[in-house]
NUMI-644493 format. One record per residue (C-alpha): residue number from 1; x negated, y negated, z. Coordinates in Angstrom, 2 decimals, padded with zeros to 5 digits. Layout:
  pos     east    north       up
  NUM        X        Y        Z
...
This chain:
  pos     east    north       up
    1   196.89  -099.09   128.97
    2   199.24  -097.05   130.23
    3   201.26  -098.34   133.91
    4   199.80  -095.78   135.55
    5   196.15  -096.03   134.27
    6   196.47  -099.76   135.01
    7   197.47  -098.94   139.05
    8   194.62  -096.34   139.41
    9   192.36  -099.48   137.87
   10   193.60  -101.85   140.47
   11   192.84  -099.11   143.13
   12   189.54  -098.48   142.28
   13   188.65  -102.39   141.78
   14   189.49  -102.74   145.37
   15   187.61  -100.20   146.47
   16   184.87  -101.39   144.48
   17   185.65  -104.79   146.12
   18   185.54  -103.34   149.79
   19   182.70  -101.55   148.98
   20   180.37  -104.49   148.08
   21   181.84  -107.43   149.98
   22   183.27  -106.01   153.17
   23   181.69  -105.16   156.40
   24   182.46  -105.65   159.78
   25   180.86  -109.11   159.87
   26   182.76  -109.94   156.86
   27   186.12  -108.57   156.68
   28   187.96  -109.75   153.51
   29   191.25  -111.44   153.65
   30   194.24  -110.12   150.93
   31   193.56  -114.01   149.33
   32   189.80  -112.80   149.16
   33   190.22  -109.94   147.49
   34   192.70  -111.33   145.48
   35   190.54  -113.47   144.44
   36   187.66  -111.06   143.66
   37   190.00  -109.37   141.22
   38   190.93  -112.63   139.45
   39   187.49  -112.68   138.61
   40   187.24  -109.34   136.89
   41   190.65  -110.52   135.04
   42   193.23  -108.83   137.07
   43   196.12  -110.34   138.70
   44   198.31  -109.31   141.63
   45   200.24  -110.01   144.35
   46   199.63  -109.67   147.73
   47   202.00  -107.16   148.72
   48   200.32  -104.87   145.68
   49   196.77  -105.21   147.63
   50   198.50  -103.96   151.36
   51   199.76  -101.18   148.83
   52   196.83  -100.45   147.51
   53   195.14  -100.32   150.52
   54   197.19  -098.07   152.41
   55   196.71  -095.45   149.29
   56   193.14  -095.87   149.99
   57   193.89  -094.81   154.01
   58   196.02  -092.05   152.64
   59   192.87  -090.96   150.22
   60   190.93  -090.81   153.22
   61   189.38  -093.92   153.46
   62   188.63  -095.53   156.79
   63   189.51  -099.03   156.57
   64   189.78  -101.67   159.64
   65   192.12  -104.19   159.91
   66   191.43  -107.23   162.02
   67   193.19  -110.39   162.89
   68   190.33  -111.67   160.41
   69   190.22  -109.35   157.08
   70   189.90  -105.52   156.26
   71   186.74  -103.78   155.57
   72   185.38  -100.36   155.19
   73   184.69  -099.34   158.40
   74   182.90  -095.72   157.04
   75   180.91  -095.35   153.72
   76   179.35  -092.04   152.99
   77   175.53  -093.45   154.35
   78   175.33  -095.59   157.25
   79   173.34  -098.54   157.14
   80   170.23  -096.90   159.38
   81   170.42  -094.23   156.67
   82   170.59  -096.50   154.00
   83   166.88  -098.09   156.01
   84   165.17  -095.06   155.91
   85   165.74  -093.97   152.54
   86   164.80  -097.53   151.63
   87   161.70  -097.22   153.80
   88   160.87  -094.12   152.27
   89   160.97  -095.29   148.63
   90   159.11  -098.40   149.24
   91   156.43  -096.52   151.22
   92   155.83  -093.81   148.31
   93   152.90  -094.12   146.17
   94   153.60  -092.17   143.29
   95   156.97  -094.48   142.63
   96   155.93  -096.99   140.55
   97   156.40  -100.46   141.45
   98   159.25  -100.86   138.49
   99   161.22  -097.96   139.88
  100   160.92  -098.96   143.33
  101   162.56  -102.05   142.72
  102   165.73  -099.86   140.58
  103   165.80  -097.01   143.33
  104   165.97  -099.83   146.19
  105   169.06  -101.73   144.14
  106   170.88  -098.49   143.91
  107   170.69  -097.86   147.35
  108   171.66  -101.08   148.47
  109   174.60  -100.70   146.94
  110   175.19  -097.98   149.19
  111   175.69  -100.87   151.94
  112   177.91  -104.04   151.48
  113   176.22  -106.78   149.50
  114   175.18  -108.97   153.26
  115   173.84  -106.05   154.56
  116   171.51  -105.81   151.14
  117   170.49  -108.90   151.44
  118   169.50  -108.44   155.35
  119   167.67  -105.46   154.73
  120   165.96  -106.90   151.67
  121   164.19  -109.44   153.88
  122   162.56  -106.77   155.64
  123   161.81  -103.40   153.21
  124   160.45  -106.27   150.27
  125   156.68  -105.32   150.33
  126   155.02  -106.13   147.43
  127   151.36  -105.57   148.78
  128   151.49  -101.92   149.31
  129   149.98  -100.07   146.01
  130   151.92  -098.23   143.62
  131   151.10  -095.60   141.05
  132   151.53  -097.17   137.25
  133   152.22  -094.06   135.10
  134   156.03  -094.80   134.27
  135   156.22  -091.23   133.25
  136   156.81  -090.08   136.54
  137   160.64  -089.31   136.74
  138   160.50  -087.88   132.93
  139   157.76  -085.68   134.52
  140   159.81  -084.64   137.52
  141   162.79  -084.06   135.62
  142   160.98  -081.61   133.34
  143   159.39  -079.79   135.98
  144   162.51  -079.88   138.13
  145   164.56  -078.25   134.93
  146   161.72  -075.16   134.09
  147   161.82  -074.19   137.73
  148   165.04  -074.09   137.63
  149   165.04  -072.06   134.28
  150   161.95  -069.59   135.26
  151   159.63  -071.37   132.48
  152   156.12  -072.58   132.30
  153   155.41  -075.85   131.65
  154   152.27  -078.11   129.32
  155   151.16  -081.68   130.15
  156   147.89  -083.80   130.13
  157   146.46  -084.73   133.67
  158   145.03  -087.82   133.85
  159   141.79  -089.62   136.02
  160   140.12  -092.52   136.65
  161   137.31  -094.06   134.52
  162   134.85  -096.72   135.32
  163   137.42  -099.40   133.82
  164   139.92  -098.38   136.51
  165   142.18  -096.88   133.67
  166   143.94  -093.86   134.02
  167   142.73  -091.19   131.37
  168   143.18  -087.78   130.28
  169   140.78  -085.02   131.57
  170   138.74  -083.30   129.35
  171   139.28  -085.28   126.43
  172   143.13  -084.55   126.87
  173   143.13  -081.26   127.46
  174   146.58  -079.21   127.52
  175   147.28  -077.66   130.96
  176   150.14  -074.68   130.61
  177   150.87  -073.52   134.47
  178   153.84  -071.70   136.00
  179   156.01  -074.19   138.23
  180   157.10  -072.74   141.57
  181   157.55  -076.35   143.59
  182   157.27  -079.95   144.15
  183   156.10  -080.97   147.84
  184   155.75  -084.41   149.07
  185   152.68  -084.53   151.01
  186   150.30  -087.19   152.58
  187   152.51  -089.81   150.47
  188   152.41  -087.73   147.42
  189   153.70  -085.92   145.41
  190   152.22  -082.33   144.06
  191   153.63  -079.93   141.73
  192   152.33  -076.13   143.07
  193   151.15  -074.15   139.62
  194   149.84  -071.34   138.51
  195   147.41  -071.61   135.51
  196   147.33  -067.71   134.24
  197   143.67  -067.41   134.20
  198   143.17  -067.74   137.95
  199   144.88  -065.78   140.60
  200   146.04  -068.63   143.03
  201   147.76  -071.49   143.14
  202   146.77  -074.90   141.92
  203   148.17  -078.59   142.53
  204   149.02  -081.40   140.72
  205   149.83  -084.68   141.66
  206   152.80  -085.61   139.86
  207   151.64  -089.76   139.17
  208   148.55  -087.82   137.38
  209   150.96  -085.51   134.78
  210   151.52  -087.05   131.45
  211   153.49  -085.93   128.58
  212   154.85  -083.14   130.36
  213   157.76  -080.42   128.03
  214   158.74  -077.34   128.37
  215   156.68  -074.54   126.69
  216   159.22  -072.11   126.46
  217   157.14  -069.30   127.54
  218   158.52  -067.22   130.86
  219   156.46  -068.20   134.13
  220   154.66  -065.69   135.79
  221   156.27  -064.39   138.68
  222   155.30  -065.94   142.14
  223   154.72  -062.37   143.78
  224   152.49  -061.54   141.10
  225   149.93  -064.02   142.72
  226   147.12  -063.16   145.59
  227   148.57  -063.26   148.81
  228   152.24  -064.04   147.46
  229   153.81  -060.51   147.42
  230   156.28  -061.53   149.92
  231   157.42  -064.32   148.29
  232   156.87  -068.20   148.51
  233   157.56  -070.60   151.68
  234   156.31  -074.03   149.88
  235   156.61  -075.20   153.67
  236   154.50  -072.40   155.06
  237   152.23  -072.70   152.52
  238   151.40  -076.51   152.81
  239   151.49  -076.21   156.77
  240   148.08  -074.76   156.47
  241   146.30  -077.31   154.53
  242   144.94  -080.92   155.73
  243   144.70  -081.96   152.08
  244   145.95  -080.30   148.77
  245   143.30  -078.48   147.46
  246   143.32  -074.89   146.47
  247   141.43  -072.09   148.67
  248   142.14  -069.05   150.28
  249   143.36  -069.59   154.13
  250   141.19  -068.53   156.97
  251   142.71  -067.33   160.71
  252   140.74  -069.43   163.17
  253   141.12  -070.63   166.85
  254   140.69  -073.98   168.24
  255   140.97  -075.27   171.97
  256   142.05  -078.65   172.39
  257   142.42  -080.90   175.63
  258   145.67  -080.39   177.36
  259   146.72  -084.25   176.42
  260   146.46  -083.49   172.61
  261   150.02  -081.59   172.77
  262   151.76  -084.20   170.24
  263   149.12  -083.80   167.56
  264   148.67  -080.00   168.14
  265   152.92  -079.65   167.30
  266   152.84  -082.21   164.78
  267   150.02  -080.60   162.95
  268   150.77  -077.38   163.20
  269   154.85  -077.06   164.13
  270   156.56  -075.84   167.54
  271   156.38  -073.00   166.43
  272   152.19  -072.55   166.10
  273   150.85  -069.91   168.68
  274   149.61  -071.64   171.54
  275   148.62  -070.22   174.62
  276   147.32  -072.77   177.73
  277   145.15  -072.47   180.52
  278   143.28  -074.53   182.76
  279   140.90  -076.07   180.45
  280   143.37  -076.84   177.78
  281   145.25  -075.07   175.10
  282   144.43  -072.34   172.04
  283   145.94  -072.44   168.89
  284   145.80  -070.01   166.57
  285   146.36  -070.43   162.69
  286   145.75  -070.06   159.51
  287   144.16  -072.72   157.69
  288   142.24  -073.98   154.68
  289   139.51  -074.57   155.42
  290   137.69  -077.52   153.76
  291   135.85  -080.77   153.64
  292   139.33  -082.47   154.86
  293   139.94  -080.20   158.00
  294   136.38  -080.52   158.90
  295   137.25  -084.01   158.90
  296   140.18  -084.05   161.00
  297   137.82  -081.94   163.60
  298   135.42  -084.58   163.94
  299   138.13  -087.14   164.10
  300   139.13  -085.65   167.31
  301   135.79  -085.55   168.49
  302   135.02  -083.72   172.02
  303   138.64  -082.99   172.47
  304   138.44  -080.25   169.95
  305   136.52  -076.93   169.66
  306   136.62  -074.60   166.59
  307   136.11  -071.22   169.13
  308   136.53  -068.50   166.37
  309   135.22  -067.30   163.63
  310   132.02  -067.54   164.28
  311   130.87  -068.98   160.67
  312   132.83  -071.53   160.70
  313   131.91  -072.47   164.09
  314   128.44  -072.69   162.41
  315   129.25  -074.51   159.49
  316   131.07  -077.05   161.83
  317   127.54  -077.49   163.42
  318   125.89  -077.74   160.39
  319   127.62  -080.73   159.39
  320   127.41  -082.45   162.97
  321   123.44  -082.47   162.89
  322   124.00  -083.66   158.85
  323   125.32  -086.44   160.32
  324   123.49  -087.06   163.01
  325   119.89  -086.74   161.25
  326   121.29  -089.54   158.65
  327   122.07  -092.04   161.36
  328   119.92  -091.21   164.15
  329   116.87  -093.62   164.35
């Protein structure tokens, strides 16, 4: 190896070294480090570590020296960072158990190798359940790559049977949609699709796709769909919906209770129009509405009012005295 090949090696390793086994609980001594290489079969001097270090400074690398050891005072996530992408991973459904565990070692190795084992003690949940189709990041991948390159996509979509297996639909039926986005929703994930016989948009939760590929064929262009001539906000379009099902969106009005601000913003953004009197405060939006938003109506019980339209101000009625008549005595 050339002299100068061997340097940038030595450089690197301590880096590597600083990386892993240095924070500012444990600084690392020149012996330590010194050591460290040793045991990856390369020996040095002391005064070649201070050197090395210093290129590292000069490299911009912030590095702290204390009466006790150096360490690497900045990395490029800090450790809360490194928490709540952890968090996030290990809260996911669609990651499968096996990749959780992969995707939670490489980001601990964002942080030094205590820290890991710190944060390990707390983010290790084994309880919380996890999609099994392992296909899942082959499945992203492709769908990631044919929106990139405008194409439509095939795959199998799988369901339950009375086993608890996961099965293909319709005796494996071959979907062929046009990708436009993936969205991470309600802890999943969803792929938005067009399938060319129907004029909307469909979705797809990604842990259900199986044997996805390219198909090679051009995707149909987003405007082309109902109500997308403007183009496509994946975050305006989701905003609307309390679950993912397809549906047209319908403008309605509901009055809430003053103290219901919080869920009013986080439902429907700062940005929702909201006008407040009195008696509370109006929203106005455009929603699908479904089985799911009905839902979330009754879950806020007498605190919420559907004012406008008028039908579904009915159908909400409907389904109160449904209820009612099966549990009234």
């Amino acid at each position: 190896m050339p002299a100068s090949d061997a340097v940038k090696k030595i450089t690197l390793c301590i880096l590597d070294i600083l990386k892993k086994y240095s924070d500012e609980d444990h600084p690392l001594t020149s012996t330590g480090i010194i050591e460290k290489l040793r045991q990856s079969g390369i020996e040095i001097e002391r005064k070649t570590v201070y050197r090395n270090l210093t290129v590292l400074e000069e490299c911009g690398y912030s590095i702290c020296r204390t009466g006790k050891g150096v360490f690497l005072e900045e990395r490029e996530f800090e450790l809360p960072e490194v928490r709540l992408l952890m968090d996030a991973v290990q809260s996911a459904y669609f990651i499968t158990g096996k990749k959780t565990r992969q995707l939670l070692d490489k980001l601990g190795s964002l942080c030094s190798e205590h820290e890991f084992k710190a944060l390990k003690k707390q983010i290790f949940i084994d309880y919380r359940p996890k999609c099994t189709n392992e296909e899942i990041y082959y499945s992203i991948d492709i769908i990631n790559r044919a929106i990139i390159e405008n194409m439509q996509i095939t795959f199998q979509y799988l369901q339950y049977d009375a086993n608890k297996n996961l099965i293909p639909r319709y005796d494996g039926k071959i979907y062929q949609v046009s990708p436009y986005a993936l969205v991470w929703v309600n802890n999943m994930y969803y792929l938005l699709a067009n399938m060319d016989k129907y004029d909307n948009l469909s979705h797809f939760r990604v842990d259900r796709i199986k044997s996805a590929s390219s198909s090679q064929i051009k995707r149909r262009p987003v405007n082309e769909i109902e109500g997308m001539g403007r183009g496509f906000d994946p975050a305006e379009y989701i905003r609307g919906r309390f679950a993912m099902f397809s549906g047209p969106e319908t403008r309605i009005q509901l009055k809430f209770n003053s103290e219901l601000k919080d869920i009013i913003f986080e439902r429907f953004g700062t940005d929702a129009l909201v006008s407040s009197d009195a008696n509370g405060m109006t929203v106005t939006a455009n929603v699908l509405v479904d089985n799911a938003f009905y839902s979330w109506v009754f879950m806020l019980g007498d605190r919420v009012e559907i004012v406008s339209p008028d039908h579904i101000r009915q159908e909400m009625a409907n389904k109160a005295k449904e209820i009612y008549n099966k549990y009234h005595i």
